[in-house]
C-alpha positions as CSV (number, residue, x, y, z in Angstrom):
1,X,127.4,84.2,120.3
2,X,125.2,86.9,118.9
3,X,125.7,90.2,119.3
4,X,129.6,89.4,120.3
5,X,131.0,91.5,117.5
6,X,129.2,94.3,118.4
7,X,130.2,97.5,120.9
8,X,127.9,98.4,123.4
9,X,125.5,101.1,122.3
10,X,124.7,104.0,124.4
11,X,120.6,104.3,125.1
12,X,119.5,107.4,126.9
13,X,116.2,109.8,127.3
14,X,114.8,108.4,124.2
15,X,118.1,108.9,121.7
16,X,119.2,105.8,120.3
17,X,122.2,105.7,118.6
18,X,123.4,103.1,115.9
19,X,125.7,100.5,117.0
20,X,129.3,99.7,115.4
21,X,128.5,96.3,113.7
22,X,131.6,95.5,112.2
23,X,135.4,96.6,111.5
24,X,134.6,99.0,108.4
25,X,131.8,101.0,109.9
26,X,134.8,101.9,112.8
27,X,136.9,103.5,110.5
28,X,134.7,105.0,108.1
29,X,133.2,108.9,109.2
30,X,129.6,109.3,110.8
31,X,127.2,111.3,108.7
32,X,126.5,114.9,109.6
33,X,123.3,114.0,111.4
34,X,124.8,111.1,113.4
35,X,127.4,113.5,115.0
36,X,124.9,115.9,115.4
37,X,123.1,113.5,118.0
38,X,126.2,112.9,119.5
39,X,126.7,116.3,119.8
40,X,123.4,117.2,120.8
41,X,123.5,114.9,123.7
42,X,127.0,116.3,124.8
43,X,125.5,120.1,124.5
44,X,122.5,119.0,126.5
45,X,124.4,117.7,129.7
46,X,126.8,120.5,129.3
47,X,123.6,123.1,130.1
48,X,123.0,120.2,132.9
49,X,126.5,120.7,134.0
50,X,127.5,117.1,134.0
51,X,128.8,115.6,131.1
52,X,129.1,111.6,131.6
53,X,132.2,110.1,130.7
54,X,129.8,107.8,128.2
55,X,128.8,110.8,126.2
56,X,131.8,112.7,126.2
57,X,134.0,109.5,124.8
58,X,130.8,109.1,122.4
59,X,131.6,112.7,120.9
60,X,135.0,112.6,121.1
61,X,134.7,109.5,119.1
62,X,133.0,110.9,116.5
63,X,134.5,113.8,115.8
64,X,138.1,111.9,115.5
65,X,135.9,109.8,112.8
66,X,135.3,113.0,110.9
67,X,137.2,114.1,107.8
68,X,137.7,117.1,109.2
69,X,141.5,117.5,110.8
70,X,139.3,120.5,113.0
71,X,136.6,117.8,114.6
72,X,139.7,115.3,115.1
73,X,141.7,117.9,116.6
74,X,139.0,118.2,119.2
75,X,137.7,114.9,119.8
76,X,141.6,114.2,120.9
77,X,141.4,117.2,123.0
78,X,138.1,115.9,124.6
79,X,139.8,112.6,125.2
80,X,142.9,113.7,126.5
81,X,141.0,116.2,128.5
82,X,143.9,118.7,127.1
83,X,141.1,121.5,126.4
84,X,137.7,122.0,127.2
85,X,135.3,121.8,123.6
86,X,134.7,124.5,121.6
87,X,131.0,124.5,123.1
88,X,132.4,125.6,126.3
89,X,132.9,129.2,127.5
């Protein structure tokens, strides 16, 4: 089936961002300008005050990706909903 190996992708206001494709892209870090949208998009409906769960796992995602223990640190905190991010007041 095409497409079956594939996670969905989240496509809002015009920001596309690029879809896991296979095992290795999972595990390796996004670049700088990839978590940037991600981050973006999480700042943006913070000012909106509501973040959707979509965007928030999206984030939280990528910064457990990075290869910085900081980012990972807070992407678990985002997920576990232990803190609120370092964005926040």
């Amino acid at each position: 089936m095409p497409g079956s190996d594939t996670l969905p992708c989240n496509h809002r206001n015009n920001t596309t961002l690029t879809c896991i494709s296979d095992a290795a892209d999972a595990e390796s870090p996004l670049k700088e300008s990839e978590l940037q949208v991600l981050r973006s998009q999480y700042l943006k409906e913070q000012e909106a005050q509501h973040i959707t769960v979509q965007t928030k796992f999206n984030y939280a995602w990528g910064l457990i990706k990075s290869e910085q223990h900081q980012n990972q640190l807070e992407g678990v905190k985002l997920l576990t909903g232990t803190s609120r991010s370092r964005f926040e007041g």
